[in-house]
C-alpha positions in Angstrom: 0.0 0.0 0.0 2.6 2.3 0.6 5.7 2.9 -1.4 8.1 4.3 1.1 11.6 5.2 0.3 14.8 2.5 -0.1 16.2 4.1 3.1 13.3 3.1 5.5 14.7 -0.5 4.3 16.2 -2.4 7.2 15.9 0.6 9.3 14.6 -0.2 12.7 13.8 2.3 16.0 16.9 3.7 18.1 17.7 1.1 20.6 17.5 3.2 23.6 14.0 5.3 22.5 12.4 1.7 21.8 13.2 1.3 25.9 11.5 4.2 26.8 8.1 2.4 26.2 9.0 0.4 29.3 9.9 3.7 31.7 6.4 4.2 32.1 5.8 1.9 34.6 6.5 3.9 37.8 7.8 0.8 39.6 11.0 0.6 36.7 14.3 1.0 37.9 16.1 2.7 34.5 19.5 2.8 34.1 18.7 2.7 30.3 18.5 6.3 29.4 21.2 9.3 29.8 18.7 11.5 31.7 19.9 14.2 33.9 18.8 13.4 37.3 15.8 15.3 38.2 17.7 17.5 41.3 19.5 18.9 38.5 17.5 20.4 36.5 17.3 24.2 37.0 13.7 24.5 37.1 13.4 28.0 39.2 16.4 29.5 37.4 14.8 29.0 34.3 11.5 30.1 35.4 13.3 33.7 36.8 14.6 33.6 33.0 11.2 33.4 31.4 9.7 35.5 33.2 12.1 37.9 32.7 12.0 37.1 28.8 8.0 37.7 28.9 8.5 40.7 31.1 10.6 42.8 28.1 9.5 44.2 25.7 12.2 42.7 22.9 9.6 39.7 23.7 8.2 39.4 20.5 11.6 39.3 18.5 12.4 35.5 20.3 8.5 34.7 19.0 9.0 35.5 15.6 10.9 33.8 12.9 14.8 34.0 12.8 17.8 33.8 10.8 18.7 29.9 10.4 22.1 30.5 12.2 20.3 31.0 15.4 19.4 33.2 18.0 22.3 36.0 17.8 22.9 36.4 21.3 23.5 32.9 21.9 25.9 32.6 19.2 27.8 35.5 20.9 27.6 34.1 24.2 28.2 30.8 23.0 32.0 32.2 21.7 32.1 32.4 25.1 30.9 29.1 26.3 33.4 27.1 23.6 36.6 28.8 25.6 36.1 27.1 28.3 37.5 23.7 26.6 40.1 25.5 24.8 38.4 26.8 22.0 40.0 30.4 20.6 39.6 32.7 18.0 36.4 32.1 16.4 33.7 34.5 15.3 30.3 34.5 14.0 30.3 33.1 11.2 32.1 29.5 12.7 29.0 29.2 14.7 25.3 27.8 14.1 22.4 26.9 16.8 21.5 23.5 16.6 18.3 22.0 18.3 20.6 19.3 20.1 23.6 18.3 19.5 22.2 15.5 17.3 20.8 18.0 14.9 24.7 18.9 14.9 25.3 15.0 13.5 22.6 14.6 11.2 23.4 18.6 9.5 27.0 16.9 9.1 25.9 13.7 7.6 23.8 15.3 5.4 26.0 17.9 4.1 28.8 15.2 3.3 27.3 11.7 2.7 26.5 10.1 0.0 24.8 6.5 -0.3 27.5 4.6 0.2 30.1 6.5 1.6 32.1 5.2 5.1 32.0 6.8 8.2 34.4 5.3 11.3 33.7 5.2 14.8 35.1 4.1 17.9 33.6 0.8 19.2 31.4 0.9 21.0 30.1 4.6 20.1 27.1 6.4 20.4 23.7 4.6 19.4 22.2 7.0 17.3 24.9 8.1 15.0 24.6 4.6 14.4 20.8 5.2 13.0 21.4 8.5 11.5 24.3 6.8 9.1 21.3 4.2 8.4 19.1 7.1 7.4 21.7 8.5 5.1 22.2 5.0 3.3 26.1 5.4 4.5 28.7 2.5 6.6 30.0 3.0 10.0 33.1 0.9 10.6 34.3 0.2 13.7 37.8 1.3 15.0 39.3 -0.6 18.1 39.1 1.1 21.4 42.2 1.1 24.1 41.4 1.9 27.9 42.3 5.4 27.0 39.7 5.3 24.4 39.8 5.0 20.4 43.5 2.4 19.1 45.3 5.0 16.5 46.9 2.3 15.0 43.7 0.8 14.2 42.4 4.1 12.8 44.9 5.3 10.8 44.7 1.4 9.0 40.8 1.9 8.6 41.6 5.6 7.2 43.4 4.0 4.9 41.6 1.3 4.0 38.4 3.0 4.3 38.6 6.6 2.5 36.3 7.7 5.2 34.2 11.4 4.7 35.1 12.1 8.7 35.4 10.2 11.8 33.0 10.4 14.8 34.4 10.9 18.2 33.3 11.6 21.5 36.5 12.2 22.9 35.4 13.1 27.0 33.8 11.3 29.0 32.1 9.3 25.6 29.0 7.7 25.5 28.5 4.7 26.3 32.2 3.8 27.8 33.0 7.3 29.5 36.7 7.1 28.4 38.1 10.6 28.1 41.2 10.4 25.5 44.4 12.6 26.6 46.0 15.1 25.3 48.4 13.1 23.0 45.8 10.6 21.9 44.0 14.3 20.9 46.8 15.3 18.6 48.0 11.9 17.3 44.1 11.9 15.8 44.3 15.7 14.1 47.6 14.9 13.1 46.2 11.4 11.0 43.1 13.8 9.8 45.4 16.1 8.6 47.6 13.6 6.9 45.0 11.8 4.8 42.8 14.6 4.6 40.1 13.7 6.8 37.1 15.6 8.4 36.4 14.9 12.3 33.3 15.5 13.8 34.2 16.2 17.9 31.0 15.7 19.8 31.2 16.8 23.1 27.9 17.3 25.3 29.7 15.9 28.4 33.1 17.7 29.1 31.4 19.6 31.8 30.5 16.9 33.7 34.0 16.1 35.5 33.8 15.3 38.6 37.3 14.1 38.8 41.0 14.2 37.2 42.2 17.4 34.8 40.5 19.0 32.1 41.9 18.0 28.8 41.1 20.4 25.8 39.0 19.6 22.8 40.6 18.3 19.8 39.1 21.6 17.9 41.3 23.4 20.1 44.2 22.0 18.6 42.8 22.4 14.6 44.9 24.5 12.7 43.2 23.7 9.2 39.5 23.8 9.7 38.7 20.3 9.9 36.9 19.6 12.9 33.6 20.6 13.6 32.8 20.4 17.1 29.2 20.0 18.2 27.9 20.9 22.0 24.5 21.0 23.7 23.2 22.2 26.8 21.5 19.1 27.7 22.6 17.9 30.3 24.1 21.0 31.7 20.9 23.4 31.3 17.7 20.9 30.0 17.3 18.6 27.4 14.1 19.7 26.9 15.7 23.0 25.3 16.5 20.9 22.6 19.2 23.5 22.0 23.3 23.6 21.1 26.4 24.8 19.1 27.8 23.6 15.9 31.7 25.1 15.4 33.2 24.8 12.3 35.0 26.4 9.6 32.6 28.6 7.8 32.3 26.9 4.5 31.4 24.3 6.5 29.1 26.3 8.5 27.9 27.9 5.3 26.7 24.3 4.1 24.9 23.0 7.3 22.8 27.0 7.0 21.5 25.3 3.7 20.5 22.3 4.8 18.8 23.5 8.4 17.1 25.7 6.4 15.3 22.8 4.8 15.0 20.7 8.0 13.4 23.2 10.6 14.1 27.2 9.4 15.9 27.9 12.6 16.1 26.5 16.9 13.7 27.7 18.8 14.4 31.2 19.7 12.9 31.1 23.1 14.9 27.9 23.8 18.0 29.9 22.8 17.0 33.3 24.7 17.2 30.7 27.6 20.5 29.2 27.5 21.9 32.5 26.6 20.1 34.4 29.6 21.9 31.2 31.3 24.9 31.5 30.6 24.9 34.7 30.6 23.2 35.5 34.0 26.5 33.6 35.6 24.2 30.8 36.4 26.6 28.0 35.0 29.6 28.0 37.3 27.0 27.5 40.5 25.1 25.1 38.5 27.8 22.7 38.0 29.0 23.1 41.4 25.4 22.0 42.5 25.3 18.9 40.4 28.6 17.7 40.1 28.4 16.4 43.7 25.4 14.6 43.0 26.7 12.6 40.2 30.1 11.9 41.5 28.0 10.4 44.6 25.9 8.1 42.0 28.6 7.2 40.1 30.7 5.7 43.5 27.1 4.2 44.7 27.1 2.2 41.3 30.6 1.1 41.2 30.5 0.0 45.0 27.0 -2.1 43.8 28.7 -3.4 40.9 31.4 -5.1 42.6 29.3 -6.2 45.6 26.1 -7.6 43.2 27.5 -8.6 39.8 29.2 -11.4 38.9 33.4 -11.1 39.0 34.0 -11.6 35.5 31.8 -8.4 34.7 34.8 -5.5 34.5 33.4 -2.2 34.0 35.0 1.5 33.3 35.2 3.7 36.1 34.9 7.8 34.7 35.9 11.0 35.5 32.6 12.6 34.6 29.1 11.8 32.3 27.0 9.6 33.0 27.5 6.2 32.0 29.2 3.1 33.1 30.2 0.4 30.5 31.0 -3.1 31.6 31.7 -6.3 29.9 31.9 -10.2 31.2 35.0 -11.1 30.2 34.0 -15.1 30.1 31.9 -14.1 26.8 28.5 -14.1 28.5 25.8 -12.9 26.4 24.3 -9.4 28.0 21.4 -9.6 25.2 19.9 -13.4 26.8 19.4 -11.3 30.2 17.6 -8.1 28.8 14.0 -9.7 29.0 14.3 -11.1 31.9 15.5 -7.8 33.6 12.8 -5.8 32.0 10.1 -8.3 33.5 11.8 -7.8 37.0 12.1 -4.0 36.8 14.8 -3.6 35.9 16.8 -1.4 32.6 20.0 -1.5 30.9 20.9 -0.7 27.3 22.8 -4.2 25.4 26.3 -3.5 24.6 25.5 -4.8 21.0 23.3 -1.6 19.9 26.7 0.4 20.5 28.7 -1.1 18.2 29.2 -0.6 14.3 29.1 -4.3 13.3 26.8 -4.9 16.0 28.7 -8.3 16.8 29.7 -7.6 20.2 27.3 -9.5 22.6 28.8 -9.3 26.1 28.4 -5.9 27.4 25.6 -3.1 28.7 25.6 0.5 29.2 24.6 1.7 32.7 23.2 4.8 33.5 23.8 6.3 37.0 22.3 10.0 37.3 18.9 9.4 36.7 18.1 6.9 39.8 17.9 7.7 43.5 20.2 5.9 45.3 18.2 3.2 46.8 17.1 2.7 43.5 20.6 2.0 42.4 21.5 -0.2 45.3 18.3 -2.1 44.4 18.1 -2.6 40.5 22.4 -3.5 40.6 21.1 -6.4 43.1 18.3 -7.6 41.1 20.7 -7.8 37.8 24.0 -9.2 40.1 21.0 -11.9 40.5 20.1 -11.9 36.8 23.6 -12.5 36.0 24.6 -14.8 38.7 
């Protein structure tokens, strides 16, 4: 009955939105999704903001239409914002507002893929670049991941063998594993993009989450030849429900993803954008982060401590900085994918390891999510799957 396109073939529903159909139920424990935790949300600050929006009379210029490269003073604050990991020297015209920093990927794919062409990640990476490559008909290829996060040996041998249009990195505190790569790892990656001619796309909605170790500036920092485009959001620092961030590129670059979020949704929503500027603007960042830091750094040590007193001993898992997510795999091969029903039907969330990965052959892992669950709740749901497991 209906003749949809050749791109909807084989294309199935993010992994970790298909779980939200189970988060409902109010007796679920989730460590599925990477939710800011409710305490952290800065519901009267953002409220003062608002108010204060609705209270001008400059109002109705955040009501109307914009420009497609977003809300102005956002893009000037959000100079601001990008120095804070190192970034220097930029103006307007190497920024665009995005509505999330997966707006940032898909602009990216769709300004430089063609059917066909080859993307590589590290393995595991994030789930949904994985579907947005689907959607564009293009390959992800898997490149080997050290503790320290993605094996440059391995990369520069895909490169080659590969021709990739750019690699996709989340280089601090990455999602799922929460490796952050250091500073050498940083430059021995630019330096490969920069020998065989390589775009990098640096996504980075997590860097100011560390609750632990140094800061390590982003590998845009370091670019010299206008190759990386760096995406951030304000997720999980201001709201995800903002559905608003910053794409930094080159401005060709920036120039191309204009056209194509013209065509995609005119412009981010202004208001959304009056607010994270009024944010960070207002000084409200500093003491936000001071406020929630502590509160994932506790959630994160409550899960590790359950981890090693519930789960079986085989199951090693990483042990971050900052973010949000744990990664763990049984090193005796035990499937994580056999357990996920049953876990579900005792209340119980994860996210399979598998979905993570570009070949999605890797059956012995899960992603854990720690900032969304009080900590009883943590305590609890790592006892029911240390039982799972057994």
């Amino acid at each position: 009955m209906f003749q949809f396109s050749d791109r909807m073939n084989g294309l199935s529903a993010n992994a970790i939105r298909e779980i939200f159909k189970y988060l409902s139920d109010p007796e679920m424990i989730s460590f599925a999704g990477g939710m800011p935790n409710r305490d952290a949300l800065p519901a009267e600050i953002l409220n003062e903001l608002s108010e204060r929006l609705f209270r001008d009379k400059k109002i109705y210029s955040v009501l109307q239409y914009g420009a497609t490269e977003g809300y102005l003073p956002l893009r000037e604050s959000g100079i601001e914002f990008v120095k804070r990991v190192g970034i220097q020297g930029i103006g307007l015209d190497n920024t665009l507002v995005i509505t999330g920093g997966q707006q940032g990927i898909d602009l990216t794919c769709k300004i430089f893929l063609n059917k066909g062409d080859c993307v590589l990640v590290e393995d595991p990476t994030y789930v949904a670049v994985l579907h947005i490559l689907k959607t564009y008909e293009a390959k992800a290829y898997g490149v080997k991941s050290d503790a320290d996060g993605i094996n440059t040996d391995d990369l520069e041998e895909k490169i080659k063998r590969y021709h990739p249009k750019f690699i996709y990195l989340v280089p601090t505190f990455g999602n799922p594993t929460g490796k952050t790569y250091p500073l050498e790892k940083r430059k021995k990656i630019l330096s490969l993009a920069e020998r065989y001619d390589v775009v990098i796309l640096e996504d980075d909605p997590y860097s100011h989450l560390r609750f632990g170790g140094e800061p390590v500036p982003s590998i845009k920092s370091l670019d010299t030849t206008g190759r990386v485009i760096y995406n951030t959001s304000f997720s999980k620092i201001i709201s995800p429900g903002i559905r608003c961030g910053l794409a930094v590129a080159d401005p060709e670059i920036i120039s191309k993803l204009v056209l194509c979020k013209q065509a995609t949704d005119v412009h981010t929503s202004a208001l959304s954008a009056a607010l994270a500027d009024g944010f960070l603007r207002g000084g409200y960042l500093d003491p936000q982060l001071k406020k929630i830091l502590p509160i994932y750094l506790e959630k994160k040590t409550l899960m590790r401590e359950a981890i090693k007193k519930y789960m079986p001993k085989d199951f090693e898992c990483t042990d971050p900085n900052g973010g949000l997510f744990i990664f763990g795999e049984f090193k005796s091969g035990k499937c994580a994918d056999d357990y996920f029903k049953t876990a579900l039907e005792n209340k119980v969330a994860y996210v399979k390891g598998v979905d993570f990965y570009a070949a999605g052959d890797v059956h012995n892992s899960l992603r854990l999510n720690f900032s969304n669950s009080t900590n009883a709740q943590i305590d609890t749901g790592m006892k029911i799957l240390g039982k799972i497991f057994g």
